[in-house]
N, C-alpha and C positions, 0 to 999 in steps of 0.2 A: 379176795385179798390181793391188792398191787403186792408185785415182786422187788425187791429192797435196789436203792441204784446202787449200793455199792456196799460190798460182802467182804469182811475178812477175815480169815482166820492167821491166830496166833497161838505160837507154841511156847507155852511158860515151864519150864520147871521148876514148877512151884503146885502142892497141892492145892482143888479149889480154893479151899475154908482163908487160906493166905492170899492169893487173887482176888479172893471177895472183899478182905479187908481193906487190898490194896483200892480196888474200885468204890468204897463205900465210909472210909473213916480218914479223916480229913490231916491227922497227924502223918499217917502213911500215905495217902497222898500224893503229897504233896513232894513226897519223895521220885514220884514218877509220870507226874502230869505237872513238869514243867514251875513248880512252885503252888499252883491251884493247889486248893484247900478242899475239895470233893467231899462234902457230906450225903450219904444218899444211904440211910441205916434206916429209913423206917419203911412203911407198910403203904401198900397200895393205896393211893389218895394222899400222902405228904408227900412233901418236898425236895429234891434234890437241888443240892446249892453250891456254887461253886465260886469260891473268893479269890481275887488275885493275888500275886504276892503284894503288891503295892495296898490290898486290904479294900479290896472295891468287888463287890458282889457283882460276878459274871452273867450267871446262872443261876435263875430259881424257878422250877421245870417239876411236873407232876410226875410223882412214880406212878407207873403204868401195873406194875407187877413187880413182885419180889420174894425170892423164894431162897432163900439163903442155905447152900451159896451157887445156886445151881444156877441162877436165870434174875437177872436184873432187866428190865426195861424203864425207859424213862423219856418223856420229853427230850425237848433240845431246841429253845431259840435263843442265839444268842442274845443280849444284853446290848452289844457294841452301839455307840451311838451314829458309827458310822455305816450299820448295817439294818436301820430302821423299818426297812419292809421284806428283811430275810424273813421266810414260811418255816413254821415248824417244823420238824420229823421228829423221829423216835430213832431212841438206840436199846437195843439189844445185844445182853452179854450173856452166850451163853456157856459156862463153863462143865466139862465134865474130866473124868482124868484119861491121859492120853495113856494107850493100850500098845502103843509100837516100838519100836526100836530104838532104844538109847545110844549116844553116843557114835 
């Protein structure tokens, strides 16, 4: 397995089960990806879709795995017309609850 070019970690306080939504249901969203519509709720082998706000599908990207709400992976090539021979990659979310020091 190739090593990932670029790794990030992020600190939500927020538990998974609410991250997951966030990442996976397109009403919520759309709240935090800029207006996209992120649908990505089902099961290994459908679709992850992603609509602009202007109502023009971005993103429609195979789930790779899905395991609610621990571990999403999915596709990833854009759509853009002006990015015609961008290569796939895959993302991975992997969510667990953070164990350290608040505030």
């Amino acid at each position: 397995m190739s090593k990932p070019t670029f790794a990030y970690v992020t600190y939500i306080a927020a538990a998974p089960e609410k991250v997951w939504e966030a990442l996976t249901k397109p009403d919520l969203s759309e709240k935090y990806w800029f207006g996209y519509r992120v649908a990505a709720e089902g099961k290994a082998g459908d679709l992850m879709t992603a609509v602009s706000p202007a109502g023009k599908e971005m993103h429609r990207d195979p789930i790779i795995e899905s395991d609610p709400p621990r571990r999403l992976i999915y596709g990833w090539k854009p759509m853009y017309k002006d990015m015609p021979d961008e290569l796939p990659s895959r993302v991975t979310f992997e969510l667990a609850p953070f164990k350290g020091r608040r505030g």
